[in-house]
N, C-alpha and C positions, 0 to 999 in steps of 0.2 A: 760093481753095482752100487753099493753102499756112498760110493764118491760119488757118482749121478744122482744119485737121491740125494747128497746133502747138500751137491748144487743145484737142485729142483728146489729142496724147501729152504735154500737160501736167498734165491731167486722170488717165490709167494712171495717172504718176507722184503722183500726190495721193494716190489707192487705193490704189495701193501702199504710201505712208511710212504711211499712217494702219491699215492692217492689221498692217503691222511693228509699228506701235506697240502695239494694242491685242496683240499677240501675246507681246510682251515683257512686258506689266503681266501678263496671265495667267501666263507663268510666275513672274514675282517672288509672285503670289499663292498660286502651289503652292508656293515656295519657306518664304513665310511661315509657311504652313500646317502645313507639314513641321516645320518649327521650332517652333511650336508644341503639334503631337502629342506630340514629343519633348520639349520638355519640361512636355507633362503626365503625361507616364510618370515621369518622376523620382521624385514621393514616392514612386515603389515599394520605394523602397530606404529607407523610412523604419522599416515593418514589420519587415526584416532585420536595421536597428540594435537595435528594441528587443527583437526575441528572443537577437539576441547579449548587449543588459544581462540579461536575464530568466537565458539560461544562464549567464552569468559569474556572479550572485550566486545561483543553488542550487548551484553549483561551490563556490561561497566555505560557503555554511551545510554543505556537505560535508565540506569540509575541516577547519571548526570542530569540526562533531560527531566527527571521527575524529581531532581534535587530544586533545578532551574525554576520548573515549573512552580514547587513549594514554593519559593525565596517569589517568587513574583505575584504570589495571592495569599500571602500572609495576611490575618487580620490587622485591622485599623482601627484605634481610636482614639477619639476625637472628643475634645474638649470644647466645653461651650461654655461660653462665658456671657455674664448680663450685660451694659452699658456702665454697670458702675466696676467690671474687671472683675466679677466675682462669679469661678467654676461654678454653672447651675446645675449641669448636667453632663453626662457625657453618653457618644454612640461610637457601637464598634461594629465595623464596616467587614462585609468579609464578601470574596469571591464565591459564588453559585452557579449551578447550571442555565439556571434562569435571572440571572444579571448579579446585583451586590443587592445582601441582605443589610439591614440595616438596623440594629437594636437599640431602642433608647431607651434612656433613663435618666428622667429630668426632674424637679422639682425647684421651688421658689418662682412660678410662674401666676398667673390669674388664675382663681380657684372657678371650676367649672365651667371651661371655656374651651371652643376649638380655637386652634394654630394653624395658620399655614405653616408648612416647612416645605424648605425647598434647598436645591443644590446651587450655590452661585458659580458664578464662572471666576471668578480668581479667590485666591489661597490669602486673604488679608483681612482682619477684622478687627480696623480703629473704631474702638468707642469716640462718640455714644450712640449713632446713628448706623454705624456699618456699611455706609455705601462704600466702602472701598473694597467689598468685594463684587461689585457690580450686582451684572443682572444674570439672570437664570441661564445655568450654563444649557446652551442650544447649540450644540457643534452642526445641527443638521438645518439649521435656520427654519423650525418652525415655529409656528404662533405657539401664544401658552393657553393651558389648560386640557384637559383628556376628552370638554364639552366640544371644544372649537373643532370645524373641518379639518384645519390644517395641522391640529397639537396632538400630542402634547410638546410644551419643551422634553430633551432627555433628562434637566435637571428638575422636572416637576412631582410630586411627592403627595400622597393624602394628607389630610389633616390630620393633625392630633387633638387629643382633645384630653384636659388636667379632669381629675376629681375632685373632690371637696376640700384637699389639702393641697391643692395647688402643684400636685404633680402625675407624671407619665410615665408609664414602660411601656412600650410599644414593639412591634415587629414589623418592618417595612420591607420589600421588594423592589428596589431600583432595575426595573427590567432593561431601560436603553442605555445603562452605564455599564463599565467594568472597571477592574485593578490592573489589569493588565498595562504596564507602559508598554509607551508608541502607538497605540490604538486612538484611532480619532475620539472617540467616545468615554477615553479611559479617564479616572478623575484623575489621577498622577501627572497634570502637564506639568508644562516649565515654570508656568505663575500660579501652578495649586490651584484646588478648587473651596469652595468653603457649604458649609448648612449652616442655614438662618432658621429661626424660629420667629414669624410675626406675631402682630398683635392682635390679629381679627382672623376670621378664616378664608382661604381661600374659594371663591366663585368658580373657581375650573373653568373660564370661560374669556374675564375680562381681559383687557389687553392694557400694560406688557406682562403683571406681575398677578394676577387672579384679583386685585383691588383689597389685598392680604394686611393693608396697614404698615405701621411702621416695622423696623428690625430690633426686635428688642434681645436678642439670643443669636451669634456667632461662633464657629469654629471653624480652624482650616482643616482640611482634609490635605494629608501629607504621611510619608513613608517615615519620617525621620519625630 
């Protein structure tokens, strides 16, 4: 009897390790497993790289296009000279929502008097007379003046008018121009555009020039 019993409770003892055993591999196999779910979730994080590349370079073509956009409506300014070559004044030109503003600030002109001013059509201003920058720049061919049916020119402009000392600051609104190059309307063509300052004021009306008097005050209008 004593023999059968100690092969009975050698026997438990067998059942036993061999259940611990098999109990142990199943969990390394949930262990494995586990390990392996995770990392088949990983390339999830592949997709979120490449919508981070995707946003960082339309970030970058944004950035270019409002670099572009800067560099092509930088202000302007523009130097005006008398008939005898002497800077009277100068204005500085700048792109707006509502066309190119325009700031002047002149002096050594006629004391208390209006001016035409106006935009010419080419970038050239020989003393003493300044017809070498023609006539009022009108990309649209129409008549001059804001009075006429068919005006204004786009190069047509208020008058100014000096004080007691013979000079102007002013704030003007060129609505039918821009800075923009390649734009029909833009002042930056290939032969430049110029401001004159006359010597009478302009009529808003006459034809070709408002009957504005002579050009006593030039400058080109230019990038460079």
């Amino acid at each position: 009897m004593k023999i059968k019993t100690m092969l009975a409770f050698i026997t438990i003892i067998l059942f036993v390790a061999v259940l611990t055993a098999c109990g142990s591999e199943n969990d390394n196999a949930e262990e494995n497993n586990t390990g392996e779910s995770e990392t088949t979730e990983a390339p999830d994080a592949i997709p979120e790289a490449a919508d981070d590349t995707e946003q960082a370079e339309e970030n970058n073509q944004q950035e270019a296009s409002m670099d572009e956009t800067t560099d092509t409506e930088e202000p302007i300014t523009v130097s005006l000279k008398n008939s005898d070559g002497e800077e009277i004044g100068t204005a500085e030109l700048e792109e707006t929502g509502e066309g190119v503003d325009i700031h002047l600030e002149a002096a050594n002109l006629p004391e208390n008097s209006k001016h035409g001013f106006h935009i010419h059509e080419t970038g050239a201003c020989e003393a003493p007379d300044f017809k070498s920058a023609g006539g009022h720049f009108n990309p649209a061919d129409t008549d001059h003046g804001k009075e006429s049916e068919n005006g204004p020119h786009a190069g047509d402009l208020p008058n100014i008018e000096t004080d007691e000392n013979g000079e102007v600051t002013t704030d003007i609104t060129a609505e039918n121009v821009t800075l923009k190059p390649g734009e029909e309307n833009s002042l930056l063509q290939d032969e430049g555009t110029a401001l004159v300052i006359h010597s009478g004021p302009d009529d808003y009306q006459s034809q070709p020039s408002g009957d504005a008097g002579e050009r006593i005050a030039c400058g080109i209008i230019s990038k460079s």
